[in-house]
N, C-alpha and C positions, 0 to 999 in steps of 0.2 A: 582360332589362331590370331585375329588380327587381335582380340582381345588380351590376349597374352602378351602380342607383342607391346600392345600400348602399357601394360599394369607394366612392363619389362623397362617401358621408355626408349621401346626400339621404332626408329622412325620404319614405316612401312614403303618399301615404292610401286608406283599405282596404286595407292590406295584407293581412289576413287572408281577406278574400274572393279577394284574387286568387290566394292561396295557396290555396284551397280552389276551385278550378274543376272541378275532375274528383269532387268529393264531393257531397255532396246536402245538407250544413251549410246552403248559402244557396238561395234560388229563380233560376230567370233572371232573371227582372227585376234582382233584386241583381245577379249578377256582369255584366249590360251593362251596369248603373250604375256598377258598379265599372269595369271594363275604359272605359268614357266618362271616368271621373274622370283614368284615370289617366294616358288619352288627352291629354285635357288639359293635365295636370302636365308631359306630357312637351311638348308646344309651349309651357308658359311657360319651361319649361327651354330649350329652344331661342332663345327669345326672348331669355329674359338673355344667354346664349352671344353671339346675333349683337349686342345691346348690348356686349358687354364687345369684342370684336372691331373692333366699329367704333371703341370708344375707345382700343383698343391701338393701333388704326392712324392714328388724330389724335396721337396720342403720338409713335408712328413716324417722321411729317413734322415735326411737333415738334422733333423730336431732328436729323432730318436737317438742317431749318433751321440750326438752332445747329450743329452740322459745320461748315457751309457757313461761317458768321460766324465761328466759331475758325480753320478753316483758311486762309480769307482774312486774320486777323489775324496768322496762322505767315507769310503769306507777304509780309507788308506788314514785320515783324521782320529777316525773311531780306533784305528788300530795304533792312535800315537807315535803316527809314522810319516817326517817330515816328505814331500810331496816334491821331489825331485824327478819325475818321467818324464817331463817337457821337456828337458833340459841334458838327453842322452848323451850328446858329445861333450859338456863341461864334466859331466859324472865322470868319463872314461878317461878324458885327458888328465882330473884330478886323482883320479888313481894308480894313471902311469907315472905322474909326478912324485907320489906317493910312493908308487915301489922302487923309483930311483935312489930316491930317499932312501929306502930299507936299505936296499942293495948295495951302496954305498955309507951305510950306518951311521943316517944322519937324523939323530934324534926330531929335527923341524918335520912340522907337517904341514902340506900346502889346503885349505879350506877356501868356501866359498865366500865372499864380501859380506854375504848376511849372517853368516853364520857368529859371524863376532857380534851382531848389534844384540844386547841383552833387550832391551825395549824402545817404544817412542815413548816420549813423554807427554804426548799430544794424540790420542787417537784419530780426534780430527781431520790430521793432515796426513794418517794414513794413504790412502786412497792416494790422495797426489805424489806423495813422495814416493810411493810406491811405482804408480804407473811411471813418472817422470826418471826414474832411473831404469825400469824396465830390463832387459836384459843385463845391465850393470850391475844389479844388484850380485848376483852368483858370479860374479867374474872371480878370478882367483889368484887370491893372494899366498907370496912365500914370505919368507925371511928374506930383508932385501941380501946380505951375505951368498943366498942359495938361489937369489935369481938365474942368473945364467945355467946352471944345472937344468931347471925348468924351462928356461929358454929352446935348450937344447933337445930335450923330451921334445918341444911343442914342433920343431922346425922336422923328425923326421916320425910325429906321431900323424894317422889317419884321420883322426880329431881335430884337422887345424881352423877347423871354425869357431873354436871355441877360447874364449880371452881368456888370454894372460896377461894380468898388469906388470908393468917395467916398476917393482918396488924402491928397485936398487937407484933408479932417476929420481924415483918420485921422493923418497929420505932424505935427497937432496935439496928440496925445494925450502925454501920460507913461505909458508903460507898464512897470510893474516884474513880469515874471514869476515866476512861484515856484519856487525853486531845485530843487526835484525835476521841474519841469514838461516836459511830453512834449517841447517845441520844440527841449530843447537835443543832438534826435537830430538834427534837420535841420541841415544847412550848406547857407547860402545866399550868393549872390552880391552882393545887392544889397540897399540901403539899406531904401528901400520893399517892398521883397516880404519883407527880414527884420523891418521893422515889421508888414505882414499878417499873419505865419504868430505871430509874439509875440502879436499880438491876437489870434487866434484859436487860440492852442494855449498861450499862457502862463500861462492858468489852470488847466490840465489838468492834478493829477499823477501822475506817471507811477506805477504802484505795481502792488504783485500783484494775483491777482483776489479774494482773501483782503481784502484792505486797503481796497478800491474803497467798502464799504463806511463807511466812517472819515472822506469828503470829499465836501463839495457838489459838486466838479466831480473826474473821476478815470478815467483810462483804467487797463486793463490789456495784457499783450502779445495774450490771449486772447479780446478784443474785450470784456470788459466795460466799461460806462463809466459813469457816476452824470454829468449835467449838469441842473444847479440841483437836486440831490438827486433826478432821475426817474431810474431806472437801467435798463438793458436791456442786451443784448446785439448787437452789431453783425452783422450777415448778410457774412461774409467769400463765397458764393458767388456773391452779387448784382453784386462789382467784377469790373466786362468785362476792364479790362487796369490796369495800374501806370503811371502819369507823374510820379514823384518821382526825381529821380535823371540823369543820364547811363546810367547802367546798365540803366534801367527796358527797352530795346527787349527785351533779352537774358532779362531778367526778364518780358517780356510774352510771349516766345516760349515759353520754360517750361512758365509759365504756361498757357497755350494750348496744348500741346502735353499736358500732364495732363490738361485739359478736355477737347479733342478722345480722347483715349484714354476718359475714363470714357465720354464720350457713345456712342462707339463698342459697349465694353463693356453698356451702357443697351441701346442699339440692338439687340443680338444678343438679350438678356434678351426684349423686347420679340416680336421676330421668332418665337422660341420660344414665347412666351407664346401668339401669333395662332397659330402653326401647331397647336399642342395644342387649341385651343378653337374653331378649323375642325372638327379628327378629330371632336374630342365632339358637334360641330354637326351634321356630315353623320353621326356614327353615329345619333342623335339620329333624321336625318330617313330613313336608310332603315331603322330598325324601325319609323316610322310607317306603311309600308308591307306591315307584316304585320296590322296591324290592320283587321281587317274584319268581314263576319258570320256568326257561328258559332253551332250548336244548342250553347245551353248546358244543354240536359237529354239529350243524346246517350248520356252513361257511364248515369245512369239509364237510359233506354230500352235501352241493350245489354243490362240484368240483366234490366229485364224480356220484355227479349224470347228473353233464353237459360231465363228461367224456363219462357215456354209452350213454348219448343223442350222441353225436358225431359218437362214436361207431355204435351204433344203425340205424344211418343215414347214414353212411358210407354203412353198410350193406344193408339199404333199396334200394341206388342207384345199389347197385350190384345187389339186386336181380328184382329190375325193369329190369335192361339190360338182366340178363338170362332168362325172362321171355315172352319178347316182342313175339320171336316165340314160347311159351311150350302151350299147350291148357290149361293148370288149370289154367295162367292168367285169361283169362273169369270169372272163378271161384272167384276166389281170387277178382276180381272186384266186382262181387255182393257182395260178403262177406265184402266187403273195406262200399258198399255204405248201406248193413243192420246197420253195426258197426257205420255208420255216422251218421246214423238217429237215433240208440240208442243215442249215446252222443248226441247228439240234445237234445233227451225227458230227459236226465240226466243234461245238463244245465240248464233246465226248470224249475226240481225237486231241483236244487242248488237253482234255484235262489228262490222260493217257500221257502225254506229251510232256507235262508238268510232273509224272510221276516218273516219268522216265528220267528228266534231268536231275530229280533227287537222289534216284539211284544214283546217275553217274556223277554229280556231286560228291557221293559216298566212296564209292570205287576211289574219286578224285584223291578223300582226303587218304584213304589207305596207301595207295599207290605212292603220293609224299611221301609218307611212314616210308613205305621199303627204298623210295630213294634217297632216302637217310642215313640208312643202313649200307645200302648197298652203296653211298658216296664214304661213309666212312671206311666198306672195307676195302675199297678203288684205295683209298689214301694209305693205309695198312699195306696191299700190294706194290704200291707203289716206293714207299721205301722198302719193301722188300727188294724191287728190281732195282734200285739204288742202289745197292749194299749188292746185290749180282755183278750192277756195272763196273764196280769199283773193284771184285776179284775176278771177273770173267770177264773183261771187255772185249778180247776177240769173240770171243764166244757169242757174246750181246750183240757187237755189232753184225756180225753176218745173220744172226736171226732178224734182226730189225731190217737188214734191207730183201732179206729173202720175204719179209709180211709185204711191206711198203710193195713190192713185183706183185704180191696177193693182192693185195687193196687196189691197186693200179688196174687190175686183169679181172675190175668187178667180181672181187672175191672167190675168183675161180683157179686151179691150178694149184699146186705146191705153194707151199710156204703159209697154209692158216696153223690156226689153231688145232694144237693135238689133244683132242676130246676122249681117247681110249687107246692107251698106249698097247696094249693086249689085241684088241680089236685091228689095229693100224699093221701089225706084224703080224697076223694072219692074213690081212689084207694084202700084206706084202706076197706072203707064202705063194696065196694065189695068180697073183700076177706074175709071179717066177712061172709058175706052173702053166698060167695061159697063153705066156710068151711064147714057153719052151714047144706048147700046143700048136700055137699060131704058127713058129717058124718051118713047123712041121707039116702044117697042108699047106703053107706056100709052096714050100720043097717038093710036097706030091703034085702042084701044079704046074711042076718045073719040068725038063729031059733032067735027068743024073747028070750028063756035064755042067748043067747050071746050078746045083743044087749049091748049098752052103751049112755048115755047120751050124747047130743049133746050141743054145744054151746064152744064161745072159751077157757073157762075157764075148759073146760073138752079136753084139746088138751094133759096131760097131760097123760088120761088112756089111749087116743089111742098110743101116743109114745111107753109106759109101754108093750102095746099088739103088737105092731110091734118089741118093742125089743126081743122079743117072738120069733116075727118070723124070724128074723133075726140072730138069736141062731141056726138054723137050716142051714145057707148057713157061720157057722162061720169062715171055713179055706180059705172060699171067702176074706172072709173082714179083717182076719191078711193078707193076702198076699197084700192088698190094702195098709194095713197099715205100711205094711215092705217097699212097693215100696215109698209110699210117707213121711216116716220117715229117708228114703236111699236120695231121692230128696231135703228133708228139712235139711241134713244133709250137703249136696254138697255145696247147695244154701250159708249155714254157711259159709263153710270152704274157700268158693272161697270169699266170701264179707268180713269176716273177718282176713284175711290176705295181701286182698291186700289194706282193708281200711287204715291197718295199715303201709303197707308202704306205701302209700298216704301219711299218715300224718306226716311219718319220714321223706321222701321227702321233704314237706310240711317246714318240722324246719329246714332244711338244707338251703332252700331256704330262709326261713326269717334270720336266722345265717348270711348269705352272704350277704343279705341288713344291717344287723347290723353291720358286719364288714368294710363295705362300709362307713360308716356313722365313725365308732371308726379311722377307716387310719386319718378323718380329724381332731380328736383331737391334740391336742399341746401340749400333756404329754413328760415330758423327755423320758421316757418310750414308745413304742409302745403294744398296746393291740389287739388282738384279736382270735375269737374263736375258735378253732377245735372238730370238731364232726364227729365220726367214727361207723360204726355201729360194735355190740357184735364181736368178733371171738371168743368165749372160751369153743364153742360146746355143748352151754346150749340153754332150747326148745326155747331161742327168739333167738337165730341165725339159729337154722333151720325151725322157720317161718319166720324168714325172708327171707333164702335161697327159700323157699317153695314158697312163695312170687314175687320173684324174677321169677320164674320156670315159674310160672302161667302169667304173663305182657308179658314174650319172648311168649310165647304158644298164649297170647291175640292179638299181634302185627303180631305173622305171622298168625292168622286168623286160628287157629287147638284149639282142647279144651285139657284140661290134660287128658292124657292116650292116645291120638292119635300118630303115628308114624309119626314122621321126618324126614327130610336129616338131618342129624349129622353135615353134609358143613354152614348149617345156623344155629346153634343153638347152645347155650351155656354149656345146659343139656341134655347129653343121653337119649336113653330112658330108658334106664337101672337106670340112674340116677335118671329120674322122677318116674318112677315107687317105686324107696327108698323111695324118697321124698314124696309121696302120702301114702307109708304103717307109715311113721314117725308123717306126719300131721294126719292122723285119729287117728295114738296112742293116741299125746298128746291132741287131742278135745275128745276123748270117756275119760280119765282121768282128762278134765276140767268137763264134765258134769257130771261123776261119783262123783268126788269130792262133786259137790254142794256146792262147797265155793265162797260166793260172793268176800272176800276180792282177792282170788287168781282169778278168774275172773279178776277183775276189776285191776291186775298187770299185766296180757296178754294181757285186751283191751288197758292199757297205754304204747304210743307209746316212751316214755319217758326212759322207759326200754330196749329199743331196740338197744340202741345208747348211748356211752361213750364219755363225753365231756370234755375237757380242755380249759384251755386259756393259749397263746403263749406271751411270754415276748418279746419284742426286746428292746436294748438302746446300750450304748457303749460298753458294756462287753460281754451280752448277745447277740443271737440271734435263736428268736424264742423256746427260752427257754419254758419249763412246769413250771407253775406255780407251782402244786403241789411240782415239786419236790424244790421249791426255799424258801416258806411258811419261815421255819427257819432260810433263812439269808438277808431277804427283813428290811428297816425300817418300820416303820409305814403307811404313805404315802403310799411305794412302795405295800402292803396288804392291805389298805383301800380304796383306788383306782380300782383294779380292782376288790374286792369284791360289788363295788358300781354299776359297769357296769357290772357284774353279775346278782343282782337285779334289775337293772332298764331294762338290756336286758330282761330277764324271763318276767316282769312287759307287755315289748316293745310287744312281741310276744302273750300277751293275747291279748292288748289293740286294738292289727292293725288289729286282728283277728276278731273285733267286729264293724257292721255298727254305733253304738251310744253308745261313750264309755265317758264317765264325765274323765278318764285317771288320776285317782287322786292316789296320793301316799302319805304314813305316813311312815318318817323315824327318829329317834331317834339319833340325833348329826351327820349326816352324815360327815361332814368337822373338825372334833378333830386333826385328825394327817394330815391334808395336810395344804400346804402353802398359801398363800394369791392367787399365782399366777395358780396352779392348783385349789382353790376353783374357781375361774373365769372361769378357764376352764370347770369345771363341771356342772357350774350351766349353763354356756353356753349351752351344750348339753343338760340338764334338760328343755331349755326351747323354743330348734329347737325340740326336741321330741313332743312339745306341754304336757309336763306332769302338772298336777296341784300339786306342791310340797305343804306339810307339815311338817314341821320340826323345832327341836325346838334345841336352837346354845346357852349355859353359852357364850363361845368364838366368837372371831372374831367377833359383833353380827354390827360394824360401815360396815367392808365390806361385810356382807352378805346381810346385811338390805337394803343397796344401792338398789340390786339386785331385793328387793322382791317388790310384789304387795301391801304387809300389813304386821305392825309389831304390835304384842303384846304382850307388856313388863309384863311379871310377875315374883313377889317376893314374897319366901315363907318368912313370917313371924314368922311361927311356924311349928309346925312339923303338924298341924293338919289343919294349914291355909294358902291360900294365895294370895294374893292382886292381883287385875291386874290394871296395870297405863295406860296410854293416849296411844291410838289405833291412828298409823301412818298409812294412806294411800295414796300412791302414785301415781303421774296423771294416768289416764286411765284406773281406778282402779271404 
């Protein structure tokens, strides 16, 4: 392993102890602290491994996605068929404008801006002029005369994200372009669409990437461009397909057809990437499987155990020589050869011994087998009584606490398990019949004035007359009832205390997996949680102490109230003995109370433990949230109150074997950036959550993101529309 980690270039920590395990350099304690450490190291190793894995393989559908939308685009080309899907709302809005048109019998037709360009005459500058007008390109143009008609469509059509140019202004205009200016690549067809593309590109000059800087407005072939003097670079990978030109299908096919190749090419990259950090994973998890518990002072104890052999045999030749003339040699010979013959019959019994643990070795691994079996078909019954609870719950519940009285009554009395339902109702039979038996020689041991009615329905007067006699042995049965209301009380106190710190445990330890997961966010900001339990000397910090008391007492194998060595233990006994008169106060003061709500604040473990979230970024570190509330922006407060609620959300959901994990939030992304919304919906969707929520803003990059959008507009205060429901592949 250490080897692995060095070829890996993972620094090891204690190296040196774990390098020294067979020397006497460290004590045990050290090298099982070392060997723990490193135990460790190698599950957070694991840990990033199956992080990075799971991101390859979001990557992987990623990529397959886009396949899918390249090769469908290849095959929309092949079918000489211009490539308009991207683009759903200008298609619908140019066809509502379109049957305005009919319906008013107006010979014009409204089209898309590229649809007039016959060719470039630069192929060259494709690519840039293409990206650079980008959505412009399909805006849509009328006859300026029919503008307003179109206007009018656009203001009460469900499409109104989608452009309509003002033709009727723009006819108006003198527009004198600049002789080097990018437009004069384009040939256009038409009047109006060669006035557009003059507006919107006859200020541009065309020029190197050298020169771009020399002009307030200036493209290169290269995609740089300066407009009003802001300069950037154009994302030539961002344009889906080409619609300049007649040519452009041929050109989209291309196109698409390199894209589909690189993604391919990606896709394999990927594939290899997962397969290699599986190996690392699973090699990862079965050396974890050699780690176990070992004498780490064993190589010591061989030296000194070959020392007294040596010793020992040094002695035995001396006392051979002093002994050749002593008479109780003789002695000592018989004695040498009974001793021989024992270990004889003690080799014999080894070796018997040896063949026995093979068997039970055997049995061992069979035994596995059927608990395999028999856990798989527990988990098969188990949603079976899932699916019971869910149509029979009164039914469920009074079985379960009629067992829970069985289980409690060391499995004695009513309420197990019914093994032969046939069997059970003779069983009954009989017992009617022994009843009816029994109340019949009590009766003959009665005078006839006393006697009583027999049958089951009369079991009712004989209780009545026992309670009778029971009245007479009464200081019997309080003292029964002190002992086992003292027993029912213990039983409380020990299970509800330490259930609950069970399950503050329990949130610490899901805390620590949440913060594991929050380190690998990409916030400017660092996030995550700390959780502390109460100090402020109120009853949930000394049931928790109480708590606390009772696990050391469970772990060294003594019950509360027994005497300790004080050398092992954390609570006196003077201590526990507090601790014991303090937990009985406040449980005789819960059950006095008789308050459910205040109950049910003692059983919540939630109470028990004070939680914050720690800030880090460049000014901060590990700042309190609370205390910063008032001088965070927006962002910096909508951010980690978001991973506040999705953590909370996190720790129900992981807690459940069949959770739907669905969440309903209300604008969650208002005050953050483009670039932390990415971030967050990321983690939303390594969570596995099913988001809801509903975005006025941002709604191009969010929508990307989602499975399904639907668009709705309130019309009225009392109304409102919903339009065309987008679902996305795999969806």
């Amino acid at each position: 392993m250490i080897n692995w980690f060095y070829e890996k270039k993972i620094d090891i920590n204690n190296q040196s102890i774990l390098s020294s395990l067979t020397t006497t350099e460290y004590t045990a304690v050290q090298k099982a602290n070392g060997i723990d450490v490193f135990l460790v190291q190698i599950r957070n190793v694991r840990d990033d491994l199956l992080a990075t894995i799971t991101r390859l393989q979001d990557d992987i559908k990623k990529n397959q996605s886009m396949q899918v939308q390249q090769q469908r685009l290849i095959d929309d080309c092949n079918a000489k068929k211009t490539t308009f899907s991207e683009i759903p709302d200008y298609v619908a809005l140019k066809d509502e404008i379109n049957k305005e048109f009919a319906k008013r019998h107006i010979s014009s037709e409204a089209k898309f801006a590229c649809e007039y360009v016959i060719a470039l005459k630069d192929e060259g500058w494709r690519d840039a002029i293409e990206s650079y007008l980008g959505k412009r390109r399909y805006t849509i143009l009328v006859d300026p005369e029919y503008h307003d008609i179109a206007d009018d469509v656009l203001n009460t059509s469900p499409h109104r994200y989608a452009h309509l140019f003002n033709t009727k202004l723009l006819m108006k205009k003198e527009l004198a372009p600049e002789e080097d200016s990018v437009v004069r690549y384009i040939e256009v067809k038409n009047s109006v669409a060669k006035q557009y593309f003059e507006y919107q590109l006859g200020r541009m000059h065309a020029v190197t990437k050298e020169q771009v800087r020399n002009f307030e407005s200036a493209i290169s072939k290269e995609g740089r461009v300066s407009v009003a003097m802001d300069s950037y670079f154009l994302q030539f990978d961002r344009m889906r397909f080409y619609c300049l030109g007649q040519e452009t299908i041929e050109l989209n096919r291309i196109h698409a057809e390199k894209r589909l190749q690189a993604l391919v090419s990606e896709a394999e990259t990927l594939r290899e990437q997962v397969h290699e950090q599986k190996q690392k994973k699973e090699y990862l998890e079965t050396s974890q499987g050699y780690f176990g518990s070992y004498n780490y002072d064993a190589c010591q104890m061989y030296k000194d155990i070959l020392l007294k052999c040596e010793a020992a045999s040094n002695e035995l030749e001396h006392l051979k020589q002093a002994q050749q003339n002593n008479m109780e040699y003789l002695e000592m010979n018989q004695l040498y050869t009974k001793y021989k013959g024992e270990l004889e019959a003690n080799d014999k019994e080894r070796g018997k011994v040896q063949e026995s643990q093979v068997k039970m070795k055997t049995q061992l691994a069979v035994n596995q087998e059927k608990k395999e079996v028999k856990t798989a078909e527990l988990e098969k019954y188990n949603g079976i009584m899932n699916e019971y609870q869910i149509q029979n719950y009164d039914v469920y519940k009074r079985a379960i606490e009629s067992y829970n009285k069985y289980v409690f009554n060391d499995k004695t009395g009513t309420g197990g398990t019914l093994k032969d339902r046939d069997r059970s109702e003779r069983a009954l039979r009989e017992v009617e019949k022994n009843l009816t038996s029994t109340q019949s020689a009590y009766n003959a041991r009665r005078n006839a004035e006393s006697w009583l009615p027999t049958g089951d329905d009369q079991r009712f007067a004989y209780g009545t007359r026992k309670t009778q006699i029971w009245m007479d042995d009464l200081q019997e049965i309080k003292e029964k009832l002190r002992e086992q209301t003292r027993r029912y009380e213990e039983i409380f106190k020990n299970e509800f205390v330490l259930t609950v710190l069970k399950s503050c445990e329990s949130a610490k330890d899901d805390l620590k997996l949440i913060n594991a997961e929050l380190s690998r966010l990409k916030f400017k900001s660092k996030y995550e949680f700390e959780v502390k339990y109460v100090k402020d000397g109120s009853d949930y910090e000394k049931i928790l102490e109480y708590a606390k008391y009772l696990k050391e007492r469970e772990d060294l194998g003594t019950a509360s109230g027994q005497m300790t060595l004080s050398a092992l233990t954390t609570f006196t006994d003077d201590k526990g003995m507090e601790l014991e008169k303090e937990i009985h106060r406040i449980i005789n003061r819960i059950i006095d109370s008789n308050d459910k709500d205040q109950i049910e604040d003692y059983a919540d473990y939630r109470n028990y433990m004070i939680y914050e979230i720690l800030l880090t970024n460049d000014v901060l570190n590990k700042a309190k949230l609370s205390k910063q509330s008032g001088f965070n922006s927006g962002a910096e407060v909508q951010i980690p109150y978001m991973l506040i609620l999705l953590s909370a959300l996190l720790m129900i959901y992981n807690d459940k074997l069949n959770s739907t994990r669905l969440v309903f939030i209300d604008e969650p992304f208002a005050k953050m950036d483009p670039s932390n919304v990415k971030i967050m919906l990321d983690f939303m969707r390594k969570q596995k959550l099913q988001m809801i929520f509903c975005a006025p803003d941002k709604t191009e990059l969010i929508g990307n993101e989602c499975d399904v959008i639907l668009p709705v507009l309130r019309t009225r205060s009392d109304l409102m529309e919903i339009g065309i429901i987008e679902m996305h592949e795999g969806v």
